[in-house]
N, C-alpha and C positions, 0 to 999 in steps of 0.2 A: 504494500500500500504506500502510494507517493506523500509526502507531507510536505508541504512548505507552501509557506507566505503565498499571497497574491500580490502583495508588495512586489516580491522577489517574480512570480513569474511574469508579471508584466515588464519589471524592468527588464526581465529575460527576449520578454516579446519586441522591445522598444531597440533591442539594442541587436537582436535578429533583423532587423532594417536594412542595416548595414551588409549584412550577409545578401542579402538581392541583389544589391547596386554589382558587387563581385561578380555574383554569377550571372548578369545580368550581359558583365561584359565579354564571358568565357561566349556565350551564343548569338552574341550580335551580331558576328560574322556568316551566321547561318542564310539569315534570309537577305542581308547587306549584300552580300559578295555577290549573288545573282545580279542585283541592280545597278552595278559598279562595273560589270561585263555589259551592259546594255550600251548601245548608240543610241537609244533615244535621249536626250537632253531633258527631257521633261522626269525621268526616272534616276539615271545617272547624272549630278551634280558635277560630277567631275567634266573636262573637257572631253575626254576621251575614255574610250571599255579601257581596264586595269589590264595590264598582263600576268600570266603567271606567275615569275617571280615575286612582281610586288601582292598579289594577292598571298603568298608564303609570308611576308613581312607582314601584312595587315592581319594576318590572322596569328602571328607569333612575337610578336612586337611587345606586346601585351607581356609576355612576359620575361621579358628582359627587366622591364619597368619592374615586375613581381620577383624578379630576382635581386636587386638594390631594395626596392622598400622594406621589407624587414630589420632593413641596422637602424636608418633613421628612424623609424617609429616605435623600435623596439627603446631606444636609445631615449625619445620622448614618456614612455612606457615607466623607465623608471625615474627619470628626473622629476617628470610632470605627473605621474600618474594614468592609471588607465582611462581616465573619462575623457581628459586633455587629450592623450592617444590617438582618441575614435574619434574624439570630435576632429580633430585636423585630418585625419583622415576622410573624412568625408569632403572634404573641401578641391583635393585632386581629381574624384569624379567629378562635382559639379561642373569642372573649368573643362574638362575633357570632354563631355558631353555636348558643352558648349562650343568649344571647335567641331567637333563632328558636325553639329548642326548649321554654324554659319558660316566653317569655312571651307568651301569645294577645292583642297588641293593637296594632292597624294601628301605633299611632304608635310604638311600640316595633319592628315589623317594618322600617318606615322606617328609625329609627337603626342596627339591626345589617347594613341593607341598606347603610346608608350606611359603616357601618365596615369593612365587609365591603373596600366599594369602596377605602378608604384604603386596606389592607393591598395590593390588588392593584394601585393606581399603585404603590407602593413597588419590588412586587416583580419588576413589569415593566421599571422603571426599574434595579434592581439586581443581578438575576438574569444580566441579557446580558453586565453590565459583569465579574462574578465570573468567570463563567465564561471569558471570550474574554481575562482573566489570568491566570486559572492553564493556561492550553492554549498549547500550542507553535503555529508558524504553519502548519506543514503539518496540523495536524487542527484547527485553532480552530473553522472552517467545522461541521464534522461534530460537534464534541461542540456546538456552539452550538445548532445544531439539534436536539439530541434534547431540549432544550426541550418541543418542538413533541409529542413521541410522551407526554411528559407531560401540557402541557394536554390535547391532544386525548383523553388518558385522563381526564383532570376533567370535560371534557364529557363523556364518555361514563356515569361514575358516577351521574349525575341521572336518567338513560334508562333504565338498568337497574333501581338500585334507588327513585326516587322512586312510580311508579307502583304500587308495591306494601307499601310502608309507611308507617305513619303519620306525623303533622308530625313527632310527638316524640321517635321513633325516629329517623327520618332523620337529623336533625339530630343528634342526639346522636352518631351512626356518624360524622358528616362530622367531628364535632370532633375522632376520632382521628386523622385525617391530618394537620394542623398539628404536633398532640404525638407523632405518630412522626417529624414532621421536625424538632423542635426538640432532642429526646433524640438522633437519630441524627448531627443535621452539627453542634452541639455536641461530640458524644463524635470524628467521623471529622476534618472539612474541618478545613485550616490556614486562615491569612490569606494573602491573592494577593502575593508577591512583588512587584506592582506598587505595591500600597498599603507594605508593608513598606519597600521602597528609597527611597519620594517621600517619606516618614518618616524617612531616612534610618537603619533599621533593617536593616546589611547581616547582619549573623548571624544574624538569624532568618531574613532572603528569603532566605539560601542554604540555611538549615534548612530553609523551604517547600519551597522547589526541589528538596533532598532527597528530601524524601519525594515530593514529585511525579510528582519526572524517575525514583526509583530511581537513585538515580546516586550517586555519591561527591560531597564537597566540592568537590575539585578539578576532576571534568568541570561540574561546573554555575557552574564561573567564570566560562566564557566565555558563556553566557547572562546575569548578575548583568552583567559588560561590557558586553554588546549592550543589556540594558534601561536601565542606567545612560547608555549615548551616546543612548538614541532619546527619555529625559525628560529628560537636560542640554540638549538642543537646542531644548526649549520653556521660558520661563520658567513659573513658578509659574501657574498658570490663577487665573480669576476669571468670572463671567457675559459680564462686556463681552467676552472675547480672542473667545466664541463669533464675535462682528462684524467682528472686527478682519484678522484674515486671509482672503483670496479663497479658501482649501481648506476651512475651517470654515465661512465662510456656504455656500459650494456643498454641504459636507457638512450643514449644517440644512435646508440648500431641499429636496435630493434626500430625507432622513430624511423629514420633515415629510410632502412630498407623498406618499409611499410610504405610509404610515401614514394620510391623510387615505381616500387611495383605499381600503386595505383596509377602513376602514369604510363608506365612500360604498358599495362592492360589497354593504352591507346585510347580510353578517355576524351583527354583535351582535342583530339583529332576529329573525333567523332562529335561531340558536340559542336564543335569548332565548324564543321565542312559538313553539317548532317545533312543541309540540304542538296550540296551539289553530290555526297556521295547517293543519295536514293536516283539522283538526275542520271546516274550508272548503269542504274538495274533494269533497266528497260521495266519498271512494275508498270502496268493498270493503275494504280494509286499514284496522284499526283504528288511531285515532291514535299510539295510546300504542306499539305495533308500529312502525307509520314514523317514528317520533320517534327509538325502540331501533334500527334500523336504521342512519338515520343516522350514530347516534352511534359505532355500530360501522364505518361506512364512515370517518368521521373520526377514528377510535383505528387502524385498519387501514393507512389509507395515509400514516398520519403516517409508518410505517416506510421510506418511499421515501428521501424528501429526503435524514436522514444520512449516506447511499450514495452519494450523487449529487452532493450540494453542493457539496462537493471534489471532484470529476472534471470537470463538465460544466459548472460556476458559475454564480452565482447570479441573472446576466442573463436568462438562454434559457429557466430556469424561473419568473421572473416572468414573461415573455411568455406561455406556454405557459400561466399559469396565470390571468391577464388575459382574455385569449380566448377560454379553456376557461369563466369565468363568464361573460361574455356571453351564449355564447351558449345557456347552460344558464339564465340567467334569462329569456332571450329567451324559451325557450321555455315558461318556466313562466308569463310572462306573458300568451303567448298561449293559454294554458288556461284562465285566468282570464276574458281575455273571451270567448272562446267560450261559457261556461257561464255568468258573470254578464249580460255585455252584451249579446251574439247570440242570448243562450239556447236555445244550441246540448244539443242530447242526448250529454253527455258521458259516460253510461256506459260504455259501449265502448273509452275510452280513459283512465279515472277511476285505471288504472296511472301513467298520466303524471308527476304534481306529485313522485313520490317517483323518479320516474326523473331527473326535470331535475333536483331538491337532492342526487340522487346525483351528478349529473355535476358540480352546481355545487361539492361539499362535496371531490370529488377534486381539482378544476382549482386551488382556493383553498388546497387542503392541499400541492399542488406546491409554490407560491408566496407566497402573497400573506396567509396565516398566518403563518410561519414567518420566510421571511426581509429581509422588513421592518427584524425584530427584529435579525438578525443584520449586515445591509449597516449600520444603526446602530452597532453595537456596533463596526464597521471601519472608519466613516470617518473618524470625532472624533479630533483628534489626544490624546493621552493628556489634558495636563494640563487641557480642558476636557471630556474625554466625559461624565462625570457631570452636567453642568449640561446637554449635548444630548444624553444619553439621558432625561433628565427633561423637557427640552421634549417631544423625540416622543414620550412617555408620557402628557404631558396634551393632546399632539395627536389621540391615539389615545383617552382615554380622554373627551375632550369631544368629539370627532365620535361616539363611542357615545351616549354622552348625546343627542345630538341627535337618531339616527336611533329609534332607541329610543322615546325619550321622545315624538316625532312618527310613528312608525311608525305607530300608527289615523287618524291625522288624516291622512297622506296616502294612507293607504286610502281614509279618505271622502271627497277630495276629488277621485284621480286615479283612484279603483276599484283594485281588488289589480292588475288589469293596468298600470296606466298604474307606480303604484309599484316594480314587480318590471322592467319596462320601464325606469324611470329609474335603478336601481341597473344594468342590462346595460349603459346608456350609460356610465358611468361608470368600466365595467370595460373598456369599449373605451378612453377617454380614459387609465387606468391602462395599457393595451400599448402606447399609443402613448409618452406619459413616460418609460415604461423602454425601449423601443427608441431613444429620441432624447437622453437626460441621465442613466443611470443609469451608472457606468462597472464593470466587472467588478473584483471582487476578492478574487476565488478564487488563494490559493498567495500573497497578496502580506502584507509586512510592513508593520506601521502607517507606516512611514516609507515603504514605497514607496508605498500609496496616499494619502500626504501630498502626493507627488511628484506623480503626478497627478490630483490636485483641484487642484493650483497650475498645472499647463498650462494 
């Protein structure tokens, strides 16, 4: 049974805002990149259809920018605190959205793609860290994850409305989401009790906790005790301590690899390119249809996890969701060469490509979306998690880059089959990692899974 504050879950809701505007901008390129190839003028803003090349830059650009943002905002993170953080962080989408929308010129699309990307290392890197402070240990799991029903609604926002409006508009609609997040968790969230105490600010952490727990003064002392013994027992953090103890390298090995796989699964590619990869498949079903689809499959089952995360942990659902892509790429690969290689008669089965990225889009939305994010935000002992949630943020946000940025190229050199074939390999080597070195840490205290990472 879940307990906590309405306090606390709204501020949870308020500050999941933020988590849209991100994923908002992983799928913009989905239904953009079709109308950036168009000669009409009245569709494509630009002067001229984009080429190849620079459509790879516009769709991986992004995260270059998410490869750098992590220091600086991590860096604000502890100076400033976590609220300061996210509020400036929202301040690089707004300006980015706003070149998208007024200014028609590749290399300007470049920069706001690029800034775009900075804001989103920022917020990957800070989002997990805010949250999994201000939540008690029996629901941290579950309010951590409803992240996830957020992004998965940023992706879903490009699907819906990119297809059917213009650049200018679009864009313009998308810069309201940043500045209803910046007015609302300005005016709602406190600062995390955790940042407050390491500050040595105890009347205000017990003010936070206040308002968090709902509680009085006095019931929330002995929580302010328990946070106070579990950061006296680490000294002050710095980049090096990441090294220094055998529970924190095991905590960055396990992080790191978890986050390298969810990209290697090819991911960012797919959301990135979903709709010109269906423009592929010769389907009956119109692109821009299985693209909205998806995106609804991926806003739909993001609902599971929260539920679940806390009962059944977050082992069993990495596995389940490892496996579950395999073999849903397996299969979309072998579609591929049927119809590119074999030049097999695929109409009869031209349903398929949107069947597999269904099955691929639930297995990834179990797992391997989600809580990556969150087994991060639980293993870092306090006084260094912001330096290793910043690492697995530019681990994550430079294997995008990579796959991304090479996603045609190893089209053309392995065929869509061999490509979509080597991200399933990769989802098997990802079930096997978590079944062998991941350790469960559903219901435990940062101090007990300190405990064990030091076994």
């Amino acid at each position: 049974m879940y307990k906590f504050c309405t306090y606390t879950f709204l501020t949870v809701l308020t500050v999941d805002i933020l988590a849209i505007c991100g994923d908002i901008t992983m799928t913009w390129t989905s239904p953009i990149l079709p109308k950036l190839y168009s000669n009409d003028s009245n569709i494509n803003p630009l002067d001229r259809p984009i080429t190849p090349d620079e459509e790879s830059w516009i769709g991986s650009l992004i995260n270059i920018g998410a490869v750098i943002g992590p220091f600086p905002f991590s860096f604000l993170s502890e100076k400033l605190g976590r609220k300061i953080s996210l509020l400036c962080i929202s301040v690089p989408y707004i300006i980015s959205n706003g070149i998208l929308a007024l200014v028609p010129h590749i290399y300007w699309y470049y920069f706001a793609r690029f800034l775009a990307g900075i804001a989103l290392g920022g917020a990957n890197t800070v989002l997990s860290v805010y949250i999994s402070e201000i939540a008690e240990d029996s629901n941290r799991g579950m309010l951590s994850v409803t992240l996830n029903v957020f992004w998965t609604f940023g992706n879903l926002i490009p699907y819906v409305l990119g297809p059917y409006m213009s650049i200018l508009a679009f864009n313009l609609t998308l810069a309201c989401v940043p500045l209803l997040f910046f007015v609302l968790f300005a005016t709602v969230a406190p600062e995390t009790p955790y940042y407050l105490i390491n500050k040595n600010m105890i009347n205000k952490a017990e003010e936070s906790l206040m308002k968090l727990r709902g509680r009085s003064r006095s019931m929330v002392s002995k929580e302010i005790i328990h946070i106070q013994s579990s950061m006296n027992q680490e000294k002050k953090g710095s980049f090096g301590d990441l090294f220094k103890t055998k529970a924190n390298r095991k905590a960055l090995a396990i992080s790191v690899t978890l986050m390298t796989f969810q990209q290697l699964s090819g991911i960012s590619a797919i959301l990135f390119y979903t709709q010109l990869i269906f423009e592929t498949t010769g389907s009956n079903i119109s692109a821009e249809i299985s693209a909205l689809i998806i995106g609804l499959v991926l806003f739909s089952t993001s609902f599971i996890i929260p539920f679940v995360a806390d009962r059944l942990g977050r082992k069993l659902f990495l596995m389940i969701s490892a496996f579950g892509m395999m073999v849903a790429l397996a299969i979309l690969g072998t579609f591929f060469y049927m119809k590119d290689t074999v030049h097999y008669d695929v109409t009869s089965f031209s349903w398929l490509p949107i069947l597999s990225l269904v099955l691929y889009i639930v297995s990834i939305n179990l797992g391997f979306i989600p809580l990556p994010w969150t087994v991060s935000s639980e293993l870092f002992s306090p006084n260094v998690k912001s330096f290793g949630i910043s690492l697995v943020s530019f681990t994550c946000r430079f294997s995008s880059f990579i796959v991304t940025k090479f996603f045609n190229d190893l089209n053309n050199v392995f065929g869509k089959e061999g490509t979509f074939w080597l991200f399933s390999g990769f989802c098997l080597l990802a079930g096997l990692f978590t079944l062998f070195f991941v350790p469960e840490t559903r219901g435990k205290s940062f101090q007990e899974i300190q405990i064990i990472l030091e076994k």
